[in-house]
C-alpha positions, 0 to 999 in steps of 0.5 A: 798687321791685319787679322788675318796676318798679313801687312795688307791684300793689294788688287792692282789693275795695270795694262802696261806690263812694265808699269806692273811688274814695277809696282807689284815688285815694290809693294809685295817684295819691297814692302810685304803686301799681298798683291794681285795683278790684272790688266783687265779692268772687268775681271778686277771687277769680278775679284773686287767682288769675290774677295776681301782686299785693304785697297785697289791700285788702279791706272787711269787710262786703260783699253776697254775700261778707264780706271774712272770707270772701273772705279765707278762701277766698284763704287756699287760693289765695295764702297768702302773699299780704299782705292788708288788712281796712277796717272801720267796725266795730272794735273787734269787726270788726278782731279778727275780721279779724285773727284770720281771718289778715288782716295788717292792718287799718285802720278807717273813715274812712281816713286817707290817710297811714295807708292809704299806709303800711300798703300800703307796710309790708305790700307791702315786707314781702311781697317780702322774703318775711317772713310775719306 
């Protein structure tokens, strides 16, 4: 638990409300994150900067703004910030992301026990203060 008692605050940026609902399900009712859901790239932006979040989940292809993109631009407001690309596009797609400084990443279709360990690995690693 964090200090502020919870398992680990989880800002998801999903277009596909299918692929959202999924993951939020799994890591906030599976596994007991706190977890916020946007499918628009600009406003995880803006709450990338308004609050204090463990990790963001982000997919890689999404309208208006790629989570390459998107993950750049957070890059400049939350450096530290661990952050997951999802990718049905690997293995090309997942060396992008890890290239563009992403922690992680996990390919489509998720795996549920894989999706719960990565978010704990990664959030637990952040609050240590470790970087990648």
């Amino acid at each position: 638990m964090g200090a502020d008692g919870t398992r680990g605050r989880i800002l998801v940026v999903e277009d596909d409300p299918e692929a959202a609902l999924f993951v939020v399900y799994v890591l906030a009712n599976r596994a007991g994150f706190e977890v916020t859901h946007t499918a628009d790239p600009a406003e995880a932006l803006r709450l990338a900067a308004d609050g204090h979040w463990d990790l963001l989940l982000t997919d890689l292809d999404m309208p208006g703004m790629t989570g390459l993109e998107l993950l750049d631009a957070l890059r400049q407001l939350a450096p530290a910030l661990p952050v997951v690309v999802v990718t049905a596009q690997a293995p090309a797609g997942a060396i992008a992301a890890l290239l563009s400084h992403a922690d992680e990443y996990l390919e489509k279709p998720l795996r549920v026990a894989q999706l719960i360990a990565t978010a704990t690995a990664l959030i637990a690693r952040g609050r240590a203060g470790l970087q990648r």
